[in-house]
N, C-alpha and C positions, 0 to 999 in steps of 0.2 A: 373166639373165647366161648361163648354159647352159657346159657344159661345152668347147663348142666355142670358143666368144669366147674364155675362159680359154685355153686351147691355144692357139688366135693370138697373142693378148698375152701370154700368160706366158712368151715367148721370150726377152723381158727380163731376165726369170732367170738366163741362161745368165750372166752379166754379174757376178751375185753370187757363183756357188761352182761349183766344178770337180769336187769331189769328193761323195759320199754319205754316205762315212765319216769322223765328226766326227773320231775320234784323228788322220786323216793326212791332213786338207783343206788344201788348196793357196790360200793366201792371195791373192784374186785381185787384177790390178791397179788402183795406186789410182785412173788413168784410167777405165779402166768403172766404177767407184764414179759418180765425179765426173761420169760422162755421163750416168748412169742417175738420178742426184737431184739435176740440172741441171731437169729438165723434169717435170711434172706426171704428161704420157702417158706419160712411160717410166718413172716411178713404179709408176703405175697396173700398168703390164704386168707390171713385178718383183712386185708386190701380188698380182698371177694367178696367179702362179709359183708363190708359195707355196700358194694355195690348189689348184694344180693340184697340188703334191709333197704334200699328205696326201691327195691318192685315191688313191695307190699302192695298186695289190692286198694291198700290204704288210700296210697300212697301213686306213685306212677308206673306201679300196675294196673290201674286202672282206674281209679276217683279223679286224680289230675287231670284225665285226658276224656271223664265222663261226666260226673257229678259236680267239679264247678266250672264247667264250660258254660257262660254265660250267655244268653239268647240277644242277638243282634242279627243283622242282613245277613250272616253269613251261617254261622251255627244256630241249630233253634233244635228244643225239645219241645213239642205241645203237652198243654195238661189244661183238662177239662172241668176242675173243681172250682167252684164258686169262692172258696173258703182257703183264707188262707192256713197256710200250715206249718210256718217255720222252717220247714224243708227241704223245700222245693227251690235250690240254691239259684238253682238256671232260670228261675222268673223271678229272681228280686225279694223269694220270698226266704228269709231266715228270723230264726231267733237261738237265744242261747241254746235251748234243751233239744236240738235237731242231733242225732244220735251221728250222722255222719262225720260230722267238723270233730267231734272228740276223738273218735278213731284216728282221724287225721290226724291232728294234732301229737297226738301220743305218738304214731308212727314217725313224724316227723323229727319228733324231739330226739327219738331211738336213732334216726340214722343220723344226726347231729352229735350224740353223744356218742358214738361209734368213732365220728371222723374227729370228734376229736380226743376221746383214746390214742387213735393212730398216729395223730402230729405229736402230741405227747410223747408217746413212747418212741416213735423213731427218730427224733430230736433229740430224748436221751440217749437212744443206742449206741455204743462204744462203736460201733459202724458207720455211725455220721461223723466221719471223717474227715476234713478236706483233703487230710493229708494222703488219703487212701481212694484215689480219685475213684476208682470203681463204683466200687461200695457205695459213695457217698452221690454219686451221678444215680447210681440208680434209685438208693433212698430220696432222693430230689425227687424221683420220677414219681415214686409212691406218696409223698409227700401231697404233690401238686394232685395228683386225681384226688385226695380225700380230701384237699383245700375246695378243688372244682365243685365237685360234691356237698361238701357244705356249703359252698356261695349257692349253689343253685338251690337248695331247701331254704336258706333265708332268704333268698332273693323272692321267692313264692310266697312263700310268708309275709312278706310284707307287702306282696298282691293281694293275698288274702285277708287278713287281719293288722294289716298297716304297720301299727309300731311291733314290733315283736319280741318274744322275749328273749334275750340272746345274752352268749357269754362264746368265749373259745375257750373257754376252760371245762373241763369234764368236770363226772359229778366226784373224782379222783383228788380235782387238785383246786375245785372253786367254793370260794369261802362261804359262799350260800347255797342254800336249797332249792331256792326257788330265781331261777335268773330274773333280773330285773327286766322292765318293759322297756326298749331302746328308741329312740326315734329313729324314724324308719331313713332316713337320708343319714344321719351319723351309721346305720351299720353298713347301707350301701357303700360309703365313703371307707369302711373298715373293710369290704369285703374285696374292693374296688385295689387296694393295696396290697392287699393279703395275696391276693393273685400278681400284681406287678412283680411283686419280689421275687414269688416262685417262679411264672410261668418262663424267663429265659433260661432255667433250666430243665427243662422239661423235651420230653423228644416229640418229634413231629409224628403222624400218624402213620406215615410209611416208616419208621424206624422203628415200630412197634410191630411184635407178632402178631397182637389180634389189632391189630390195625385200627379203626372207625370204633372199633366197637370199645378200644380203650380211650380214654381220656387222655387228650395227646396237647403240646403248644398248643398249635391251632387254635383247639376246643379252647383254650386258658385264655387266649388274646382275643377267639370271639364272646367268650363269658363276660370278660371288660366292657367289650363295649354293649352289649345287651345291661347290663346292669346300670354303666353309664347313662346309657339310653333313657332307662326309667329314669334313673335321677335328674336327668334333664326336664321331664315330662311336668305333668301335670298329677296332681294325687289328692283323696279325699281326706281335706284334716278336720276332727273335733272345730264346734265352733257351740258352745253352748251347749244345750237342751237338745240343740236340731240335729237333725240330719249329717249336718256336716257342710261345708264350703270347697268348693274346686278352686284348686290352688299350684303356685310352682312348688314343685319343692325345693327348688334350692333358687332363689332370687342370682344369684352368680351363675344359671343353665346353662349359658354357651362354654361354658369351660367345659362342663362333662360333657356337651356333643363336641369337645375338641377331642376329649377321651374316646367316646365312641368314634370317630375319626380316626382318631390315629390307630387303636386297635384292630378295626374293619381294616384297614390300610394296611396293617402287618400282614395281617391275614392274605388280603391280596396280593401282594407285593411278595410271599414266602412262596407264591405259586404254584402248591401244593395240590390247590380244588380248582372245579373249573366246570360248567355245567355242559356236559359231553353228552349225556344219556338225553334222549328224549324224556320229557316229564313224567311221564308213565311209566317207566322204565324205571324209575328210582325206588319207587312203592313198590309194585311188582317186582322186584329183586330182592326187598325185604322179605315181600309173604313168601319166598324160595330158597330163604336162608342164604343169600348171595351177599357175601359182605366186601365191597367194593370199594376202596381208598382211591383217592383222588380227585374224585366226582363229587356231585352236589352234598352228601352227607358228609358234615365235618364229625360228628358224633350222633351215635344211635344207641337207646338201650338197648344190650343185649337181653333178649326175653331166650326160654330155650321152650320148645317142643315140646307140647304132653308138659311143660313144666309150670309154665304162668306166665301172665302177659294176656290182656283179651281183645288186643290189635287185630281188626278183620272181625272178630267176634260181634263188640259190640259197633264197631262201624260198617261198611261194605254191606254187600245184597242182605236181604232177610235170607235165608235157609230156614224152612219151618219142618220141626220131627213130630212122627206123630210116633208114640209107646215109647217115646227115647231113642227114636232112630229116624232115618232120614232114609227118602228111597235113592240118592246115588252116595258118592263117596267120599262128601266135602263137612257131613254133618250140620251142625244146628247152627246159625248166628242168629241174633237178636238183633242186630241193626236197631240200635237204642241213640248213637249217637250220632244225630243228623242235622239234615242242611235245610236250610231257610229257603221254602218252595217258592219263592221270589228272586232267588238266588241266583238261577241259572240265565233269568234274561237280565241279567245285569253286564252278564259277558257279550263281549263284541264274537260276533257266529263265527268267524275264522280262527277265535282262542282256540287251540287245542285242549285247554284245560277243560272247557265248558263240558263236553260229554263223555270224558271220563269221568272227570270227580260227580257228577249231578248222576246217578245212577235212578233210570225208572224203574225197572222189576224188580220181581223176588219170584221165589220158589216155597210151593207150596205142597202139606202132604195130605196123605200118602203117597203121591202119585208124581209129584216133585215136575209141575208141570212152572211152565214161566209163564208168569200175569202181569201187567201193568202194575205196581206197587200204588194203591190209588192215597193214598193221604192227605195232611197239610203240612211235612216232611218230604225231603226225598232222600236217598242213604246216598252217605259218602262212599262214591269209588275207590278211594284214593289204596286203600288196603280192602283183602277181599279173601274169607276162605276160600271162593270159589275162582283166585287167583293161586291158590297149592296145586303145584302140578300133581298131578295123583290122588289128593286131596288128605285128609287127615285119619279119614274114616268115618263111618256112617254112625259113628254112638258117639261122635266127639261132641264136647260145646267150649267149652271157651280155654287157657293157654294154649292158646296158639303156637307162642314161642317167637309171633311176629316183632321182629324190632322194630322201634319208633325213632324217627329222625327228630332230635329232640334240638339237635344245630344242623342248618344248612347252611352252602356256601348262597346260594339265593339270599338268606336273611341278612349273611354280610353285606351284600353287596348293596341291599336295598338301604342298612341301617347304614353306611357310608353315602349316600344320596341322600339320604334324610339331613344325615350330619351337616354335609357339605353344604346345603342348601337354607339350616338355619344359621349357619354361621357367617356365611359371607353372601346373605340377604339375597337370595339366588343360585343361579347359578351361571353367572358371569362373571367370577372371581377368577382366583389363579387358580383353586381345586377342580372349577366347573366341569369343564370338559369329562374329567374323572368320575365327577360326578353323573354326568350325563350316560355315560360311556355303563356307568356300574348299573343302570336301570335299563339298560339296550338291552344289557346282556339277558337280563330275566328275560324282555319282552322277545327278544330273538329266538328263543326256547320255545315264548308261546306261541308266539307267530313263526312256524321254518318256512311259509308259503307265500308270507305277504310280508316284505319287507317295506312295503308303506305303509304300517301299522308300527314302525317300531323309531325312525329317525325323523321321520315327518312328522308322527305322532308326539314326539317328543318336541322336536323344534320348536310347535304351537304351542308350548307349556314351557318356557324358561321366566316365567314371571317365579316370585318365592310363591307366592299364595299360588300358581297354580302347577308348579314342580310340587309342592308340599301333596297336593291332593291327586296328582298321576303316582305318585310313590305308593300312598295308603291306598291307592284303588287298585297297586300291582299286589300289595301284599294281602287284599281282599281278596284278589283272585290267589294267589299263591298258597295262601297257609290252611284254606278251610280244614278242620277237622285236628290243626296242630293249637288249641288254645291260644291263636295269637288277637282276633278281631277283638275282643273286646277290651284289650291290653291297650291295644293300638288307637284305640280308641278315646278312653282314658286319659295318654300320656297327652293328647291334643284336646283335651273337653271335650267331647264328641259323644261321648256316650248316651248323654241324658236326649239329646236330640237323635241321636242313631236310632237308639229304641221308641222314641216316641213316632217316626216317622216309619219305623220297622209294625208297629202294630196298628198306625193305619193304612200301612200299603194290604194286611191282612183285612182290617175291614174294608176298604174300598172294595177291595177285590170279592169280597163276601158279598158285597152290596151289587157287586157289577153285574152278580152271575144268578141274580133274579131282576137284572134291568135286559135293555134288548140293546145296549151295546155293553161293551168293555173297559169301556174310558173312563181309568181310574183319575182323570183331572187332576184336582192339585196336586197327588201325588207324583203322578209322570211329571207333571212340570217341575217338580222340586228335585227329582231324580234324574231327568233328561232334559233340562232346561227349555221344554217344554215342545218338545219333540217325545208325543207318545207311542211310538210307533209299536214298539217293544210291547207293551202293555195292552195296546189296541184289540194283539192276533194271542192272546191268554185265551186257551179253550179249556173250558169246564166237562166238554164231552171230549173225550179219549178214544180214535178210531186205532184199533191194533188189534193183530191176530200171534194168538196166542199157539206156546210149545210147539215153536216152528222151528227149524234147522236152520244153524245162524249161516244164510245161503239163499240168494235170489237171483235171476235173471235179469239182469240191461242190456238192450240191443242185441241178443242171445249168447250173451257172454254172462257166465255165473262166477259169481265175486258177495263178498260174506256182507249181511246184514248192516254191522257191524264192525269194521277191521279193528286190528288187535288194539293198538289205540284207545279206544274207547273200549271196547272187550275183552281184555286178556284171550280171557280162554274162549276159545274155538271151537273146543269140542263139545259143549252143551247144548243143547235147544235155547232158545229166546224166544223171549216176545218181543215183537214188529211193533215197537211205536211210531204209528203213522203221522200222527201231529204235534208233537212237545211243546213246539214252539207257536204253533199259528192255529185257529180255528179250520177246523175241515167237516164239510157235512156229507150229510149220507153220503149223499148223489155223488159229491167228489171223489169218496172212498170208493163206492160200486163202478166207478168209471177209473178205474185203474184197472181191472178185469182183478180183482184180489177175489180170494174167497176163503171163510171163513173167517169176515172183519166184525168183532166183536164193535160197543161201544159203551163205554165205561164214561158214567157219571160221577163226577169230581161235585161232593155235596159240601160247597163252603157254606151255602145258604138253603135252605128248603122254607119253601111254603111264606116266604117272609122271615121267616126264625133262623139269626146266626147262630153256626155251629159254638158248642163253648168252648172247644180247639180254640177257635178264633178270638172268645170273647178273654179268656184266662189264661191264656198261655204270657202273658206279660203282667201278671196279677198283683205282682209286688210293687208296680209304679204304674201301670195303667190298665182298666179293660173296660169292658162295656157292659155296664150295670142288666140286669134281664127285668122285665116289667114286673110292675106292683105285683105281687099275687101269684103269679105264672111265671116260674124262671126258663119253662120253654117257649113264651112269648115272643113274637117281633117287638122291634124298639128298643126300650133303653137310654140312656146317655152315658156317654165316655165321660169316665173318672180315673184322673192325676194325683198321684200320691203325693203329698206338700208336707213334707218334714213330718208324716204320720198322721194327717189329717188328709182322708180322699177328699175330691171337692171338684165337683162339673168342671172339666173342660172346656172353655168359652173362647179358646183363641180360635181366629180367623187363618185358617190354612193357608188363603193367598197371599197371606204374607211371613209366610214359611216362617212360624216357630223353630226359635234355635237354643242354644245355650244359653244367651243374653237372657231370655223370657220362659226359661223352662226349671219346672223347680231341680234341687240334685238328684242325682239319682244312688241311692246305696249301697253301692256293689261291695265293702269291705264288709265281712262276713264277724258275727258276734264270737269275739274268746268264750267256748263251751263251756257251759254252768259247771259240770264237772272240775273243770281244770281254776275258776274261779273259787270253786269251795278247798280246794286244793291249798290254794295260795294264801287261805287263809286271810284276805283281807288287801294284799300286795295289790292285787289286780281287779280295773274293772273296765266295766266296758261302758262306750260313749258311742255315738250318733246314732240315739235317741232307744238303742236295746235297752228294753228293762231284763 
């Protein structure tokens, strides 16, 4: 379908809504209604429209997938500012008047009030037929994508901003102005059904021309159980003055992980997907416009080329231009959306995941040479301009055109494991085995070499409590860079302690690297149950030689740097990183007989003095204060944010602070001043935004 068609036909659009802004959308005429679901194709077009109005940059063109990606073990943005800013969404830090969240919001509300123009009007259409099976099969089909559509913006919505304000009624045909505020488990429970009804009629993704890239069953039966999922979880409600309390949301949860279950299990069972592609092989097919049914992506937005989408853009290697151009032919990325420089020894070394998605270089100009990417980040592999065969061109920067797997058959498989596993107290019921079987399969994928990494590995884990935590450690490793860790997080309480232990694996390690060993202590032991091995061989010096031909001699056999695997592309120069993983000194480096081995200092600490990467980048629940007087001073103490009151951190690490003992953590984002003055008075906001 590509994002370009959509733009053509989705002009049809215009037809449906006038405005952006749901409180004061302009009820269009019921002429254009009546001509637009008069006709099949001009259906179809308004049907584009929608799908065109959620790529907004707003929107998941790129905010969703940049600006509130949450900082935990697996995604992190650093930021250096003492002060907080309301902002700065990805460290905890918001308040009402942060100009992002209103965009959002607005954008939001537009492609809500879009989808449901469309149900509207094709409900009424003299073409919604039974009697005229065609017709009426295929208005089902248009139906159900602008249903999917809308569950997935309220379902985000209420990631976001918790209860939300919602109607399924347009600004056309609802008795008010301003949608009321909904509890967020009654619309899950409305959106949860909205889809059952439709989605058995709906066609599967190979019976669709544009295949993956349309909203197909599948996508409708894995939207259920993802939504389910949450509503099982755990979520932050009002509780006073404060903060807010972590809570179930629905005291009845095993019912919706029966939902999630039985949905993931259609899915399965419809046999449709199936993870055939090597892991790398799924990303890189995207950044090559390769749209591929049957395999791991159950749906993906289609972004189109030169059109929008900043997939590869803002993730993947850095590309830096100097005068607005780049010296080869893949052009500009900012690699803005990145991975927790902790991240990669988390993985077991024969994960195939680990060295693709944890990408070290970049390219730098004018000269467009490969360096060590030295940071407290490293960029997501996972998508990559410098993965476009040919490249885009040397004056590009961002619409890509990259699509985003926004459902994978992996996510099913893993949310049926999850399911399985809290409902029948393990996984030694009658689903077990299913269960078992549906978490092989990811690890099969990641492990093709080591098949005692995947059933034996599993076998030592059929307890609940520790099937529960080989699941969430598959989908840590699986989803970096897809918004899911800190969701995932969340639904189990985990978050307040993820990140509290996420920003002192950063100080430790700041601390380690003006000590003369590495041992970050309690933290490896609360990570690696006290086995730090991992941790031990963390080098702060970086032995690697740079803008080399991805090409070396073993035993006098020449074979790449790099193979594709981890690399895509073959045909650029690299840089040799000699030690990622383990300390290496001089004398080890010159005794390989290498020449020209640079060696790059990784400054988490200088002189005594934490970097403020380290001290701020978790600034809205924890950081480390800088001395009286001198904010480039050594010392400090770590301060925990307690219901909006910071206040010294006094727990004892060896005995690993958790949930039980850690205050909440804030992640539901404040309704924008904007859209409160709006409301006139309807709406306000709680845990503790003034």
């Amino acid at each position: 379908m590509k994002f370009r068609n959509i733009f053509i036909a989705g002009l049809s659009v215009v037809a449906l809504a006038s405005c952006s802004d749901y409180l004061e959308v302009d009820a269009p005429s019921q002429n254009a209604l009546d001509y637009v679901f008069s006709d099949k194709t001009e259906m179809n077009n308004a049907l584009n429209g929608i799908y065109a109005a959620m790529m907004n940059a707003d929107t998941y063109g790129d905010k969703m997938y940049s600006t509130y990606v949450m900082n935990t073990d697996v995604d992190f943005k650093t930021n250096s500012s003492r002060f907080l800013s309301g902002a700065n969404w990805f460290r905890y830090d918001a308040d009402p008047d942060g100009g992002a969240i209103n965009s959002t919001w607005k954008q939001q509300y537009a492609t809500i009030e879009l989808a449901n123009l469309f149900v509207e009007g094709a409900e009424a259409s003299e073409l919604y037929n039974p009697e005229e099976e065609t017709d009426y099969m295929d208005l089902r089909q248009m139906i159900g994508e602008a249903k999917v559509i809308r569950a997935i913006v309220y379902h985000d919505l209420t990631w976001m901003f918790g209860d939300p304000a919602f109607s399924f009624n347009s600004s056309r045909t609802s008795p008010v102005k301003v949608y009321p505020l909904t509890d967020r488990a009654e619309v899950l429970d409305m959106l949860i059904e909205d889809l059952k009804e439709i989605s058995e009629d709906m066609k599967f993704a190979d019976e669709l021309s544009d295949g993956v890239e349309r909203i197909s069953k599948e996508m409708a039966w894995a939207m259920i159980a993802r939504i389910a999922q949450t509503a099982a979880g755990y979520t932050l409600r009002p509780d006073g003055e404060t903060y807010g309390k972590m809570v179930r949301m629905n005291d009845n949860y095993l019912d919706y992980y029966a939902i999630a279950r039985d949905y993931a299990q259609k899915v399965i069972d419809s046999q449709k997907h199936r993870l055939g592609k090597q892991f790398y092989e799924v990303f890189y097919d995207e950044c090559n416009n390769i749209v591929a049914s049957g395999d791991d992506v159950i749906w993906e937005i289609p972004f189109g080329k030169n059109a929008n989408g900043k997939v590869g853009y803002s993730h993947g290697i850095k590309l830096d231009s100097y005068q607005s151009e780049t010296p080869h032919n893949y052009g500009e990325a900012k690699s803005d959306v990145r991975l927790n420089a902790m991240y990669r020894y988390m993985f077991n070394e024969n994960d195939v995941r680990r060295d693709y998605v944890n990408q070290l270089i970049k390219y730098d100009a004018p000269n467009g040479d490969a360096m060590f990417d030295n940071n407290y980040t490293v960029s997501n592999g996972k998508w990559s301009k410098l993965w476009i065969t040919g490249g885009l061109g040397n004056q590009t920067t961002d619409k890509t055109g990259i699509n985003f797997p926004f459902m994978r058959y992996a996510d099913v498989l893993l949310m049926y494991a999850e399911a399985v596993n809290e409902i029948e107290n393990g996984v030694g019921g009658p689903n077990g085995a299913k269960a078992v079987e549906a978490l092989a399969q990811v690890r099969r994928r990641a492990f093709p070499n080591n098949p005692e990494l995947v059933d034996p590995y599993i076998a030592a884990r059929l307890s609940q409590d520790d099937f529960r935590k080989a699941v969430l450690d598959e989908r840590k490793f699986e989803f970096a860079g897809e918004n899911m860790r800190w969701r995932d997080l969340v639904r189990h309480n985990l978050l307040a302690e993820n990140v509290y232990w996420t920003f002192y694996r950063y100080l430790s390690l700041a601390e380690a690297s003006e000590a003369s060993s590495t041992n970050l202590g309690y933290v490896a032991a609360y990570d690696f149950d006290g086995n730090d091995e991992a941790y031990d061989k963390v080098p702060f010096t970086i032995r690697n030689i740079r803008t080399t031909d991805n090409k070396m001699t073993v035993d006098g056999v020449e074979q790449p740097i790099y193979p594709k695997n981890v690399f895509p592309n073959q045909e650029v120069k690299v840089c040799r990183i000699l030690n990622p993983y383990r300390v290496m000194s001089s004398a080890e480096a010159n005794a390989l007989g290498l020449t020209g081995v640079r060696e790059d200092i990784i400054e988490w600490s200088k002189e005594g003095s934490i970097r403020n990467e380290i001290r701020f980048s978790l600034r809205g629940y924890i950081y480390l204060t800088p001395d009286e007087g001198d904010e480039n001073a050594a010392g400090g103490v770590v301060v925990i944010n307690d219901n909006g009151r910071f206040a010294m951190d006094s727990r004892d690490l060896s005995t690993f602070p958790n949930r039980d003992n850690l205050p909440v953590i804030r992640y539901i984002l404040p309704i924008p001043r904007a859209v409160l003055s709006r409301a006139m008075g309807q709406y306000e906001n709680k845990y503790g935004y003034k």
